[in-house]
C-alpha positions as CSV (number, residue, x, y, z in Angstrom):
1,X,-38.2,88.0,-128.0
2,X,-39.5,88.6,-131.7
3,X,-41.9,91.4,-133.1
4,X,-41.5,89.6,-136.7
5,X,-43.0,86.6,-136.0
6,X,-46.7,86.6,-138.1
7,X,-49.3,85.3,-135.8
8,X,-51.7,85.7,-138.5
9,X,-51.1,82.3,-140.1
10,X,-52.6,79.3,-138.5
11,X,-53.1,78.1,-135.8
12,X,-51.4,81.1,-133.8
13,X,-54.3,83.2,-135.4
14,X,-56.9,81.2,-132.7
15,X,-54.6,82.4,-130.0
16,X,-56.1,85.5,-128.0
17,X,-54.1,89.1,-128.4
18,X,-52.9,88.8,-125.0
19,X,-51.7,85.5,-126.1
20,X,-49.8,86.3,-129.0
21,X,-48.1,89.0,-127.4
22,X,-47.1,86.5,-124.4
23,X,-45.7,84.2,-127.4
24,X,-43.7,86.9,-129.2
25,X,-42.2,87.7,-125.9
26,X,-41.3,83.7,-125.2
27,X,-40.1,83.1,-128.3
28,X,-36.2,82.4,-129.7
29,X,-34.3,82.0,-132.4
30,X,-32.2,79.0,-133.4
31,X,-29.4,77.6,-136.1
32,X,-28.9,74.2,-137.0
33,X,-26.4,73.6,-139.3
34,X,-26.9,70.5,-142.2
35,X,-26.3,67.3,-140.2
36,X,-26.8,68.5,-137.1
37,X,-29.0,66.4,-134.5
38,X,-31.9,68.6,-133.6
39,X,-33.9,66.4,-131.2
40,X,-32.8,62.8,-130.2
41,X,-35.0,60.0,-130.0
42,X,-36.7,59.2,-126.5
43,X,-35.6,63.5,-125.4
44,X,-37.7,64.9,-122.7
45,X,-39.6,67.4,-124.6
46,X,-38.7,71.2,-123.8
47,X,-39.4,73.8,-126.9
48,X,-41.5,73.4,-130.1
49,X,-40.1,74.4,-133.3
50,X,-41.2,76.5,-136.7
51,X,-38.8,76.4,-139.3
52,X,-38.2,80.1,-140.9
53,X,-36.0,78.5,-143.4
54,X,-34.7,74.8,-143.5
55,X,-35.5,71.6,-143.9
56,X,-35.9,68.7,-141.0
57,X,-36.2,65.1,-141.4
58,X,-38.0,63.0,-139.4
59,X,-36.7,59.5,-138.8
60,X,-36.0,56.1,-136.7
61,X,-32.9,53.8,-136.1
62,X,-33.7,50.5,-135.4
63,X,-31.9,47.7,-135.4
64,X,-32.9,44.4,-137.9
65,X,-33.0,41.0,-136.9
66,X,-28.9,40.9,-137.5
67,X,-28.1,43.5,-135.7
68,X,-27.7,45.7,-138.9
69,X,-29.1,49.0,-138.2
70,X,-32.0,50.4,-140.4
71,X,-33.3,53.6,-140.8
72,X,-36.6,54.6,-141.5
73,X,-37.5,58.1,-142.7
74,X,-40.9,59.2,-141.5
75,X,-41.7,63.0,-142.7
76,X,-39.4,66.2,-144.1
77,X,-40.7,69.5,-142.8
78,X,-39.5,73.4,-144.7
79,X,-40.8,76.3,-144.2
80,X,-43.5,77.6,-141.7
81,X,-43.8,73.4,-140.8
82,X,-43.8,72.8,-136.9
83,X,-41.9,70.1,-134.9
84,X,-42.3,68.2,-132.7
85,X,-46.0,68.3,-131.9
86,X,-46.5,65.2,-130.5
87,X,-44.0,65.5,-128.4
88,X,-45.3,68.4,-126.6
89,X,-48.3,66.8,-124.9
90,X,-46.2,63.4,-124.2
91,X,-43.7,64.9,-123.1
92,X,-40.9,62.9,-124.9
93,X,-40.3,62.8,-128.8
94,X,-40.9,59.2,-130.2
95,X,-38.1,60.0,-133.2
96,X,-35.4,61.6,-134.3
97,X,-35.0,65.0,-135.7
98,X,-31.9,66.8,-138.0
99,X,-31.4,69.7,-140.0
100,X,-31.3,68.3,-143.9
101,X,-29.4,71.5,-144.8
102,X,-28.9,74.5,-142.9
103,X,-31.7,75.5,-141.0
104,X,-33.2,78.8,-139.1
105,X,-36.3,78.3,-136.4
106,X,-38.1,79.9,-134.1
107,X,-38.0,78.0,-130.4
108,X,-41.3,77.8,-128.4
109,X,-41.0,76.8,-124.8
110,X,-42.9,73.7,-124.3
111,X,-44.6,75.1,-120.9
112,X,-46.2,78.2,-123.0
113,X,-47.7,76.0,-125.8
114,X,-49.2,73.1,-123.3
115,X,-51.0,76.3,-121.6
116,X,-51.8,77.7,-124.8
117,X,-53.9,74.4,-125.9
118,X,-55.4,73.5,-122.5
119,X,-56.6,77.3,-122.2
120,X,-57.8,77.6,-126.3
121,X,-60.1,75.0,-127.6
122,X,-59.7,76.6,-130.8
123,X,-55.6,76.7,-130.8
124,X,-56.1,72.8,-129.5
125,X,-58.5,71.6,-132.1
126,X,-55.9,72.5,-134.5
127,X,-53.9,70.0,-133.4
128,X,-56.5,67.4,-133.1
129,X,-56.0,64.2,-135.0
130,X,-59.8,63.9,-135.8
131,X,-60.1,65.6,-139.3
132,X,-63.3,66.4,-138.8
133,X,-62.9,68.5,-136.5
134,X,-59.8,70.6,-138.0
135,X,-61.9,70.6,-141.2
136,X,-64.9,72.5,-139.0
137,X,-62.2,75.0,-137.3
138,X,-61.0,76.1,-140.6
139,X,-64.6,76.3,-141.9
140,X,-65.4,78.3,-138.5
141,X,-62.4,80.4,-139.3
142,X,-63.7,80.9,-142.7
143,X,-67.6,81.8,-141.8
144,X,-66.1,84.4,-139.4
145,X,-64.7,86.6,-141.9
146,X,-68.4,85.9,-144.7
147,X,-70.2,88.5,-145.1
148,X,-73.0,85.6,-145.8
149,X,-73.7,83.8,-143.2
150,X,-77.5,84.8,-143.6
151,X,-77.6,81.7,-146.0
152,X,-77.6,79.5,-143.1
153,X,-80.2,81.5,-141.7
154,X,-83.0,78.9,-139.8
155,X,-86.9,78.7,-140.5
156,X,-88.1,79.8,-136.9
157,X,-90.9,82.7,-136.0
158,X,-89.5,85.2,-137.6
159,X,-89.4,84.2,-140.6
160,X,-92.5,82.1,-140.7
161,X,-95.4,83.3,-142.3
162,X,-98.9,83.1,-140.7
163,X,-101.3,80.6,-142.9
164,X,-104.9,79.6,-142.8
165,X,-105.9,75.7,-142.9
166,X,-109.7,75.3,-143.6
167,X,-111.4,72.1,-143.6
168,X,-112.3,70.3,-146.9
169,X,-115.8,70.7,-147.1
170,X,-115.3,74.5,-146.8
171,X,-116.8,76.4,-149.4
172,X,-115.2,78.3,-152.1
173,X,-116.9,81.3,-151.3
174,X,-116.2,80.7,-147.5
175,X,-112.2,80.0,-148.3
176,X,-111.8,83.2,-150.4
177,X,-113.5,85.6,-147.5
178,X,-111.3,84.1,-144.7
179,X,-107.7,84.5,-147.2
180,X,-109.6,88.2,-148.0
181,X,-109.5,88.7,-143.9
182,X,-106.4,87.4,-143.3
183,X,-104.8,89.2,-146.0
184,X,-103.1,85.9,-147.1
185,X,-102.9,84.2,-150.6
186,X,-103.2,80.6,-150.2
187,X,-105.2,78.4,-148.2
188,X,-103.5,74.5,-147.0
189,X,-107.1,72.0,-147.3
190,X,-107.3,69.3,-144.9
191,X,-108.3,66.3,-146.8
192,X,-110.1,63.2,-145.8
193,X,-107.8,60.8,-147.5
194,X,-103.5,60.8,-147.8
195,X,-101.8,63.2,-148.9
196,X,-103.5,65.0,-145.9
197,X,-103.1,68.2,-147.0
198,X,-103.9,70.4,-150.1
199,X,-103.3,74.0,-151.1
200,X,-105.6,76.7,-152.9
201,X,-104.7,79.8,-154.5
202,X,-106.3,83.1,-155.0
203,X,-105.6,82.4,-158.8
204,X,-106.6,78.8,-157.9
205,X,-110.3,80.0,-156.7
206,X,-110.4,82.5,-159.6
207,X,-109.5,80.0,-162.3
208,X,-112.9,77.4,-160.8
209,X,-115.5,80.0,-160.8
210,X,-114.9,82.5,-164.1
211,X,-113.9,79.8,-166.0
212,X,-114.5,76.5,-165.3
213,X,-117.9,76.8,-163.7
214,X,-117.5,75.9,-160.0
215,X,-120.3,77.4,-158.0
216,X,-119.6,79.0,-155.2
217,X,-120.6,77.3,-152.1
218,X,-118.6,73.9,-154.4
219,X,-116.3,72.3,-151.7
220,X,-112.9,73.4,-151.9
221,X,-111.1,69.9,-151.6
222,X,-112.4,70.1,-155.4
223,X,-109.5,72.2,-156.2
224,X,-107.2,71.6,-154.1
225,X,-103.8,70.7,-155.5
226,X,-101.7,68.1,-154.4
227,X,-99.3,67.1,-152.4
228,X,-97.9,69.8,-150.4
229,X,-94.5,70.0,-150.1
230,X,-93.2,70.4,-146.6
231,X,-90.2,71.3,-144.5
232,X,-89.3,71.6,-140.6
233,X,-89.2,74.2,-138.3
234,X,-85.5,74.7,-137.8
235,X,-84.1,73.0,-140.9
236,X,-82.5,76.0,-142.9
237,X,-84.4,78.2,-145.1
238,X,-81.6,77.0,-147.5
239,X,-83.3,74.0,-148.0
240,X,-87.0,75.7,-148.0
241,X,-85.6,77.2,-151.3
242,X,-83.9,74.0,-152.8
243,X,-87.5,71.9,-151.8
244,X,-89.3,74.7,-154.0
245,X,-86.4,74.2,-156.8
246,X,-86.4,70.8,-156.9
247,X,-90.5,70.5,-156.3
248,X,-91.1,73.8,-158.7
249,X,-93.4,75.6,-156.6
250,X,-94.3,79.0,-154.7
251,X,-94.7,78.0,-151.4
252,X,-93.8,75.2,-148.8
253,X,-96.1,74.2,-145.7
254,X,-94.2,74.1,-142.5
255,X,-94.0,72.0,-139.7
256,X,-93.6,71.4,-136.3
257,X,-93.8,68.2,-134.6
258,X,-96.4,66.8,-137.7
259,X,-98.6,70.3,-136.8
260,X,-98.8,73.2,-139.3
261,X,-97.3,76.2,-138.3
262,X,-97.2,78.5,-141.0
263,X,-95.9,78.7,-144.5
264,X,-93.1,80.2,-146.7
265,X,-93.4,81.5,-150.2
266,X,-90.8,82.1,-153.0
267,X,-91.1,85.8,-152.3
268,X,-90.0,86.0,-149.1
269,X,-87.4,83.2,-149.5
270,X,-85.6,85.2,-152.2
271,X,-85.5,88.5,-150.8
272,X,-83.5,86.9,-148.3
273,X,-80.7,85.1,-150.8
274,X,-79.2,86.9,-153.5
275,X,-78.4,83.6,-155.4
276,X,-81.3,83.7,-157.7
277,X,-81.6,80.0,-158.3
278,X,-84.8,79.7,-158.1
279,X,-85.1,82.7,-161.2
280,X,-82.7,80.6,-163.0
281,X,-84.9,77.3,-162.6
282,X,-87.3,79.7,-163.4
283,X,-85.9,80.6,-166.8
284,X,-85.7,76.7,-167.1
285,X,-89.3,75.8,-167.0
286,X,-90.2,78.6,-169.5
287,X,-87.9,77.7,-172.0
288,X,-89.3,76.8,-175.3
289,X,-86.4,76.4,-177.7
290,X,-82.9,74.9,-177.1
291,X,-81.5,78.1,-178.0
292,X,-83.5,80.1,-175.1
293,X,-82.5,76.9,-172.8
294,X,-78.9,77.5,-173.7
295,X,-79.1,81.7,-172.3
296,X,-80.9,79.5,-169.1
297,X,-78.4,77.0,-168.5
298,X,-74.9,79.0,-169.6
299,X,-75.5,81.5,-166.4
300,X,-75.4,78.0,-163.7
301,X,-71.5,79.2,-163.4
302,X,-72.7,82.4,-162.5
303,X,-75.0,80.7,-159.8
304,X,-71.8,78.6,-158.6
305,X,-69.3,81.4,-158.8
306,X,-72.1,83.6,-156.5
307,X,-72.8,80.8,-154.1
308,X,-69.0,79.6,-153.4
309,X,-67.7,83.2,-153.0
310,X,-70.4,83.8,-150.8
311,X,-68.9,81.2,-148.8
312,X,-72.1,78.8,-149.2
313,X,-71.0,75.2,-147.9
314,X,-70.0,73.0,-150.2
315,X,-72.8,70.4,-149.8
316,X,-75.7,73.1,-149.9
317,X,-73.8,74.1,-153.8
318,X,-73.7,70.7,-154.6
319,X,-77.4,69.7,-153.8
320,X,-78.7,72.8,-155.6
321,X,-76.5,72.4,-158.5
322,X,-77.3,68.6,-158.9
323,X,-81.6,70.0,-158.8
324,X,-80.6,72.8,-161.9
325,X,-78.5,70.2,-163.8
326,X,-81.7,68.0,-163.3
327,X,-83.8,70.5,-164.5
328,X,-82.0,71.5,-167.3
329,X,-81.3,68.1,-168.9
330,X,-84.9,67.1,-168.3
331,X,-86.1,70.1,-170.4
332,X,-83.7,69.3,-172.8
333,X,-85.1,65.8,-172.8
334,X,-89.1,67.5,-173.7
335,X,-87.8,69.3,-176.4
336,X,-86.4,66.8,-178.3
337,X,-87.8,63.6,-177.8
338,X,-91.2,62.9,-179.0
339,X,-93.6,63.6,-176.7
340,X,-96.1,60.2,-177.6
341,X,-92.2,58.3,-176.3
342,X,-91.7,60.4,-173.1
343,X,-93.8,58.1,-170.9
344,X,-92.5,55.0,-172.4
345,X,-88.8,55.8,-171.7
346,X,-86.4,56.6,-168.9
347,X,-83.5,58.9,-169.7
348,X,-80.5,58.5,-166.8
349,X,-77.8,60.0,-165.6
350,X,-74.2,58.4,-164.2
351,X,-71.3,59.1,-162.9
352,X,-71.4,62.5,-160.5
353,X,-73.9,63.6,-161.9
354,X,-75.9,60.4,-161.0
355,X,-74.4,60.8,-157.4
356,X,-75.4,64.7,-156.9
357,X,-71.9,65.6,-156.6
358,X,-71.6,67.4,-159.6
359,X,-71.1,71.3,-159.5
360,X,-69.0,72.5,-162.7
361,X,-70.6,70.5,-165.7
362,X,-68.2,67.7,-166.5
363,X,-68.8,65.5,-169.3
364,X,-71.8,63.5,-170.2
365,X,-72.5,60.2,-168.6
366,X,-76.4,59.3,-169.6
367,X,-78.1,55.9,-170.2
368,X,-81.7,55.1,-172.2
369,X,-84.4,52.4,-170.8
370,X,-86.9,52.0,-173.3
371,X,-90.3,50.0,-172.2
372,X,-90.6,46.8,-173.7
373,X,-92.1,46.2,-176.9
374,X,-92.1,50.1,-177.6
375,X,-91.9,50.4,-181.8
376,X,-88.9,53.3,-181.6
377,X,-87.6,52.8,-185.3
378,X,-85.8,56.6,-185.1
379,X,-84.5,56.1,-181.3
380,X,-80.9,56.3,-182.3
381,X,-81.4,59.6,-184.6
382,X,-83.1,61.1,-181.8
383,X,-80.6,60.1,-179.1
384,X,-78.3,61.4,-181.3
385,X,-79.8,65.0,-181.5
386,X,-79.9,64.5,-177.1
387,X,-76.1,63.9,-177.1
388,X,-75.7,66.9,-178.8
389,X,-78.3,69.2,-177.6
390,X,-76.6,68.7,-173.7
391,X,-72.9,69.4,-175.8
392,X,-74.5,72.8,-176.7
393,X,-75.7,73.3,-173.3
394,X,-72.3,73.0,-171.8
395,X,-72.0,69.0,-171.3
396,X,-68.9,67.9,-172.8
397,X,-69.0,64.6,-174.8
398,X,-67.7,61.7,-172.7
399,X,-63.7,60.7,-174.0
400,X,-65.3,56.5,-173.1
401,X,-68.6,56.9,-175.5
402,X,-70.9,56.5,-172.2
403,X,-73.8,58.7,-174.3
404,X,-77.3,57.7,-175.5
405,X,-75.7,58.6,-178.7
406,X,-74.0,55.2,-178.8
407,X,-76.3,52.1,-179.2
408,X,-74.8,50.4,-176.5
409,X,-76.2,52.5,-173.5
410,X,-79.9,52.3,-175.2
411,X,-81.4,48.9,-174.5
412,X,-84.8,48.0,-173.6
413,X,-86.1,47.1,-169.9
414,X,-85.6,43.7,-170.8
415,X,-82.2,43.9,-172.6
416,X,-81.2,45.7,-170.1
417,X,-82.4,42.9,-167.1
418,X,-80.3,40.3,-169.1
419,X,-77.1,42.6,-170.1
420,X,-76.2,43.5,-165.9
421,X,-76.1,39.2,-165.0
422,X,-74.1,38.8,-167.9
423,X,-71.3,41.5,-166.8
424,X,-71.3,40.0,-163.6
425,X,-70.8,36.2,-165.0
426,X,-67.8,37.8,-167.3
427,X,-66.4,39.2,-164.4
428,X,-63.6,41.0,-166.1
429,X,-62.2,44.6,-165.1
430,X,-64.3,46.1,-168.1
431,X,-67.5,44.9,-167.1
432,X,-66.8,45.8,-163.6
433,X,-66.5,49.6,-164.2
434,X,-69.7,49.2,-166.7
435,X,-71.5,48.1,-163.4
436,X,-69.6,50.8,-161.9
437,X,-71.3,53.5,-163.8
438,X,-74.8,51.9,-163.9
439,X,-74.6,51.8,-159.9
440,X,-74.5,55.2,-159.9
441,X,-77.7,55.7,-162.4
442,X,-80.4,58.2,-161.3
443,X,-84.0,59.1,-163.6
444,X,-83.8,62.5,-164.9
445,X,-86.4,62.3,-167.3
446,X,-89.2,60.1,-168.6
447,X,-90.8,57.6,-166.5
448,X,-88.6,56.8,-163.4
449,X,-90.5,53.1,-162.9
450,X,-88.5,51.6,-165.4
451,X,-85.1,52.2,-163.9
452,X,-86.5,50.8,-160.3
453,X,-85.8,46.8,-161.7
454,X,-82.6,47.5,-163.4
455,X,-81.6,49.0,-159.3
456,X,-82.8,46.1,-158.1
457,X,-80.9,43.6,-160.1
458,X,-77.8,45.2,-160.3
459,X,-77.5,45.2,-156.2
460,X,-79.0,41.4,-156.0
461,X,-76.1,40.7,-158.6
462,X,-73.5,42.1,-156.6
463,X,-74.6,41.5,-152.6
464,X,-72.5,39.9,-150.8
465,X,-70.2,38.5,-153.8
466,X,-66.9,37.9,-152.3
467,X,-64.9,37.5,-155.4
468,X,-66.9,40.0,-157.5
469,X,-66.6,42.4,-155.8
470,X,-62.6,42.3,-155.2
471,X,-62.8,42.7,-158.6
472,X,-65.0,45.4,-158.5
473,X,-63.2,47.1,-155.7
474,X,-59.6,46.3,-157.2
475,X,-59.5,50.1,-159.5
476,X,-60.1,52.0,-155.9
477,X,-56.3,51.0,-155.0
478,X,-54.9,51.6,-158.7
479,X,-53.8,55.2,-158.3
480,X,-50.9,55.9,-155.8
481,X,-51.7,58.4,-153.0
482,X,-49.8,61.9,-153.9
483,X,-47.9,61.5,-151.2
484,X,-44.0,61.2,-150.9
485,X,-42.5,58.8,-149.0
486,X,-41.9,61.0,-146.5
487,X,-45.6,62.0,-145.9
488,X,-45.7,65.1,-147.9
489,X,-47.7,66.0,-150.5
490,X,-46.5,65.6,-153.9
491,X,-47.4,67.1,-157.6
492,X,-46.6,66.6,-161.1
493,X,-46.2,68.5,-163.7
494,X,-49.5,70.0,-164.0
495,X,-50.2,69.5,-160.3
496,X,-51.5,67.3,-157.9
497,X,-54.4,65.1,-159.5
498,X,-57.1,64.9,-156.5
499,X,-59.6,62.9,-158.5
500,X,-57.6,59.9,-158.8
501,X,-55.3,60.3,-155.5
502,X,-58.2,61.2,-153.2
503,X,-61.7,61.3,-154.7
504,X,-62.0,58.2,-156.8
505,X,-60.8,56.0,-154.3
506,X,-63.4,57.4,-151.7
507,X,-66.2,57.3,-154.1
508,X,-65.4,53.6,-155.7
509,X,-64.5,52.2,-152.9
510,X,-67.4,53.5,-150.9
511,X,-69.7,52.3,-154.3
512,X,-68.5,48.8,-153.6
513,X,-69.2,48.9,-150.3
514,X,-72.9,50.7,-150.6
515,X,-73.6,47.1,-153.5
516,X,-72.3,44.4,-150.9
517,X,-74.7,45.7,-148.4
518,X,-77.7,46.4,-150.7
519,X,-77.3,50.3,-149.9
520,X,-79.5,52.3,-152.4
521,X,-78.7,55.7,-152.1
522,X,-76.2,57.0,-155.1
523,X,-74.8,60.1,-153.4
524,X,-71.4,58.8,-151.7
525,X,-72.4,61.0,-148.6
526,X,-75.3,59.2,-148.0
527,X,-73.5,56.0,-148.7
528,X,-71.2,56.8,-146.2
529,X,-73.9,57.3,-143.6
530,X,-76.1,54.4,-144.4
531,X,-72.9,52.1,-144.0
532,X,-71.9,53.7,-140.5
533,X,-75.8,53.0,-139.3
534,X,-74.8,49.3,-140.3
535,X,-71.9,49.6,-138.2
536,X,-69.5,48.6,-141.7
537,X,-67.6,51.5,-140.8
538,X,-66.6,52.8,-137.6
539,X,-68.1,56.4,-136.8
540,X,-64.6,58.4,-136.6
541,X,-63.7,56.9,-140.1
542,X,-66.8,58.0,-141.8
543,X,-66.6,61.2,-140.5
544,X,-63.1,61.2,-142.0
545,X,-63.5,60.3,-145.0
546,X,-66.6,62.7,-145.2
547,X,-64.7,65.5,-144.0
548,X,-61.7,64.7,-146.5
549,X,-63.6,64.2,-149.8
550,X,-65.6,67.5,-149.3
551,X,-61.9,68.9,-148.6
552,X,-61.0,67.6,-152.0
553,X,-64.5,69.0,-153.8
554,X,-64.3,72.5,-152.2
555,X,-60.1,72.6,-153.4
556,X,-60.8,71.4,-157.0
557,X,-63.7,74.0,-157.3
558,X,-62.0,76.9,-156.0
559,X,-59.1,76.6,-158.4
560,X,-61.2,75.7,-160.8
561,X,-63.1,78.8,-160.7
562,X,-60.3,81.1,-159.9
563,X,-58.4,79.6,-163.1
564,X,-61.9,79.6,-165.1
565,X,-61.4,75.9,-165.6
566,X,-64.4,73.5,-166.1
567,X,-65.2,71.1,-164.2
568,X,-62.9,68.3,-166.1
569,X,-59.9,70.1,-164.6
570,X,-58.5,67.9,-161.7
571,X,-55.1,69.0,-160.9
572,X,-53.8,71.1,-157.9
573,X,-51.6,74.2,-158.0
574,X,-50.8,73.7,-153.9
575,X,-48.5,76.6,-154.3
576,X,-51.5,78.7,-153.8
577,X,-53.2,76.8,-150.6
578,X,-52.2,78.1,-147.2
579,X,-50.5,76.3,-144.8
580,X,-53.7,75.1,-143.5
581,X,-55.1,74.0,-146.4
582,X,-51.8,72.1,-146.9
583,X,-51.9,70.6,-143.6
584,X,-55.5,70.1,-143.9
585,X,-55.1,68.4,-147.4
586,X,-52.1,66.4,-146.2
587,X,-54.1,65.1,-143.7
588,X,-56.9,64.1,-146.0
589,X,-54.9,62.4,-148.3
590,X,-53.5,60.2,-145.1
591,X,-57.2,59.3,-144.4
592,X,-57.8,58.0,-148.0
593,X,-54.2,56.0,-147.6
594,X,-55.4,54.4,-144.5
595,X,-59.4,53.7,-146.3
596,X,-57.4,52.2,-148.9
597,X,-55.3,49.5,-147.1
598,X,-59.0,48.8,-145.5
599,X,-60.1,48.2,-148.6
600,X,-57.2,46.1,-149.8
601,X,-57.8,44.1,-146.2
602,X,-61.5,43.7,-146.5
603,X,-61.7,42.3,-149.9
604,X,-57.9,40.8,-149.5
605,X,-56.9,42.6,-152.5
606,X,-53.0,41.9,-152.6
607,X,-51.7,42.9,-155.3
């Protein structure tokens, strides 16, 4: 027995307290010395171990083709590590297992753990190969001790205000005695024609009859504004306030089954979050000057910091983050470009930010479509002032020149139809990441219409273009997996770099994939999704890599806000994860290994 054993770290911390006191009680202590066999190959299975201090290899002996034996090292494990896992469901260990140096472990009896996971789903799912399902125990584990779970709060009757739906023919006098009696102050229209719903205002009605001479028994479809912007009874009242962010407006109908069933309005949805995003977007819309859209757009950290410390899943940050950075650069976008060009021009936006999967403001990746036989003689001074507008607002100039600042991303419509079937007939690894970052492209600003063509080639281009895209695909597999050969996670000098060892080769590879089917979404989770519903990639993979590249986003952020990095900081410090993280992350980095020999296989990639 052992009273110092902490059953606080994973995953003895899912075990019950009766439970932990039955293992403390089971438990003994053992000494290998360095050298020593700790568990021979093809052993029934009778105690699980956790190294207190040590080091164990893993390994095979088998013998080659003449007769030479050859051993093949599969995993070291130190510190707080467990062996032989597998081994305790089967029943037998596969390998071998020896001390490296001299090692001291704690010895579980195999009968206590085996009841341990068939009597705790939680101690079980631990152990469960399926990263998506670890991933949602440690983010279970995680909610449990938020004080915020509120966020995820539902849209359901209690929170659902009463509304009043009048016909269209109703009068305006009619309309304002009913809101008057209801004590409400809006009215949804039913209209004759699609969209099949409009809204009125008390300061709607006010506005038609003091001052622009509506009489009173004029029908209020006359003023109605248009569309409504809806949401679902049970979605999350998370995404009732990012509809009214992205959609900038006061109120949302909602819905159940196609029939109204009440509304929501900015009030209400942001005396219950504390985020203030909607105040921020607010700020936003009301700048008038860049400096007052600077004091606006220098407080999104703030937003972030308040959001991921509240525990707020990483997607919901993302989605939100990627509607303000919208926002701001489309303001940014009204103040300096001429406002007689705005309509004739399409400003857009690449990279992660073109994807939605940018939180931290990284550095600026932005493209220019100008309409066709648009007279623009002072485009490039103007771009110019845009590319450094966004650098005072806190966009960082891009280190590859991908800026509306240099002449090469501003082309018109047309230029631009011809330039994307040349880089596809020159075929060489510089055009492919040009077509790289244009896949990615997303309207921010302007007049969306002209980018819809430029979509449209660049996927008829590349569909279904064998040798194309194995050139495309080929950068997805150029950065090693920071892994050691032994399986365990490995960092260099400044840490382990997760964009190019586990998020780039998700996100290109998955872009390459997402072209050769004609997928249009940008965002990589979609992507992911709209392959799996083609049955390209098996159900448990896409949940895998799903789970493992918001693994790698929700890492990178936190050290980058705990370090008070920006979001061009990539690197690691896996000293401070726990040992679940590390597992967790170890794991992850195993699934994008794995996606990447897929790759290599599917577009027989060999070198």
């Amino acid at each position: 027995m052992t009273d110092k054993f902490d059953t606080s770290l994973p995953p003895f911390d899912r075990l019950t307290t009766t439970e932990q006191q039955t293992l403390r009680k089971a438990l003994d202590v053992v000494y290998f010395r360095a050298g020593e066999t700790v568990i021979t190959a093809g052993d029934n299975c009778h105690q699980l171990y956790i190294i207190i201090k040590g080091n164990i290899e893993e390994y095979s002996t088998q013998t080659t083709h003449n007769n030479q034996p050859h051993k093949e090292t599969f995993a070291h494990y130190a510190n707080d590590d467990l062996f032989d896992v597998s081994a305790q469901l089967k029943g037998q260990s596969r390998h071998a297992f020896k001390a490296s140096e001299d090692t001291i472990c704690y010895a579980l009896p195999r009968e206590l753990f085996v009841q341990c996971y068939q009597d705790n789903h939680q101690f079980a799912a631990y152990f469960d190969t399926d990263l998506s399902k670890r991933q949602a125990l440690l983010d279970e584990a995680h909610h449990q001790q938020n004080l915020a779970e509120f966020i995820l709060t539902k849209i359901d009757d209690d929170n659902i205000q009463p509304c009043l739906v009048v016909p269209h023919d109703t009068s305006l006098l009619a309309v304002t005695q009913q809101m008057k009696n209801n004590e409400l102050d809006a009215a949804f229209v039913t209209l004759n024609s699609l969209p099949q719903y409009g809204i009125v205002t008390r300061t709607d009605l006010l506005h038609a009859t003091l001052l622009d001479g509506y009489a009173p028994d004029s029908a209020v479809s006359s003023i109605a504004s248009t569309p409504v912007v809806s949401v679902n009874k049970g979605d999350y009242l998370f995404n009732a306030m990012l509809a009214m962010t992205r959609q900038k407006v006061k109120r949302v109908q909602v819905c159940d089954n196609n029939a109204v069933v009440g509304m929501l309005d900015l009030t209400q949805v942001l005396s219950l979050f504390s985020t203030h995003s909607h105040v921020l977007t607010l700020r936003i819309a009301r700048a008038e000057t860049i400096e007052e859209l600077a004091l606006a757009a220098n407080s999104q950290q703030t937003l972030v910091e308040t959001l991921f410390n509240n525990g707020i899943r990483t997607l919901f940050v993302m989605e939100l983050i990627a509607a303000v950075n919208e926002q701001i650069i489309e303001k940014a976008f009204k103040l300096i470009v001429p406002t007689h060009y705005q309509p004739h021009c399409c400003l857009v936006v690449m990279g992660s930010e073109g994807r939605g999967e940018q939180i931290l403001k990284t550095d600026q990746d932005n493209a220019l479509i100008i309409e066709d036989d648009i007279d623009w003689p002072d485009c490039h001074g103007v771009m110019a002032q845009l590319t450094h507008t966004l650098q005072q607002l806190g966009y960082p100039l891009c280190p590859g020149n991908v800026m509306v600042s240099n002449p090469h991303w501003v082309k018109s419509q047309q230029v631009w139809l011809q330039h994307i079937p040349q880089l596809c007939r020159r075929g060489d690894p510089d055009s492919m990441m040009e077509l790289a970052i244009l896949a990615d492209s997303h309207a921010v600003a302007g007049n969306p219409a002209l980018l819809t063509p430029l979509q449209a080639c660049l996927h008829q281009q590349l569909a279904d273009q064998e040798r194309l895209l194995t050139t495309f695909t080929r950068p997805a597999l150029q950065f090693s997996i920071p892994l050691t050969i032994f399986g365990n996670l490995k960092a260099g000098k400044h840490g382990l770099n997760i964009k190019q060892g586990g998020i780039f080769p998700i996100v290109h590879g998955i872009r390459a994939l997402a072209l050769e089917h004609n997928i249009s979404p940008n965002n990589t989770f979609e992507r992911i999704a709209a392959l799996t519903a083609l049955h390209v990639l098996e159900q448990r993979t896409a949940d895998n890599l799903t789970e493992a590249l918001k693994l790698f986003i929700k890492l990178r952020l936190h050290q980058q806000l705990s370090q008070q990095k920006d979001g061009q900081q990539h690197h690691l410090d896996i000293s401070t994860l726990s040992r679940a993280e590390r597992d967790v992350l170890r794991h992850s980095l195993h699934v994008v290994k794995k996606f990447k020999e897929w790759l290599g296989y599917h577009y027989q990639i060999r070198d």
